[in-house]
C-alpha positions, 0 to 999 in steps of 0.5 A: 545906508547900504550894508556892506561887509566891511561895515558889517564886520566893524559893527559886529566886532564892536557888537560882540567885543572882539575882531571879527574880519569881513571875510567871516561875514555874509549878507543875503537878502534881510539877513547877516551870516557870521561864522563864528570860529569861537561857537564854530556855527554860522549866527544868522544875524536879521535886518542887516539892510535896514541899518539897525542891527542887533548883536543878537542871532536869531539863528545858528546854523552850521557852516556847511548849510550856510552862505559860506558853502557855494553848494547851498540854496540861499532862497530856502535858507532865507525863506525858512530864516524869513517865516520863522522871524517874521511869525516871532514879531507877528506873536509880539504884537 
């Protein structure tokens, strides 16, 4: 099942147990971006393809070094997101 936004904001919304519209929601590669105007930081949220999403961040980051800034390099911030989740579930094994 391919993620999508609007999927995504539903998910969260029930998740978190409150509206959160599609348009506060972004999926780049493995990883879902939720501004959350309550916090104001962005909840870098993993797996969002995968179909099995948690509500649970592993992340924040704010706005302005986020998917929702144009300006940023979405590779590194992935990249970075990436090395450190994946060292979490090597540590776990």
């Amino acid at each position: 099942m391919k993620m999508t936004t609007k999927k995504a904001a539903y998910w969260i919304s029930e998740a978190w147990g409150r509206d959160v519209p599609p348009s506060h929601c972004r999926i780049r590669g493995n990883w879902l971006f939720v501004w959350d105007k309550v916090c104001e930081e962005v909840e870098c949220i993993p797996n969002p393809n995968s179909g099995d999403l948690w509500g649970e961040p592993w992340d924040s980051i704010t706005k302005d070094k986020s998917p929702f800034n144009p300006k940023v390099d979405v590779s590194a911030l992935l990249a970075k997101l990436d090395v450190s989740y994946l060292k979490y579930l090597d540590d776990c094994r």
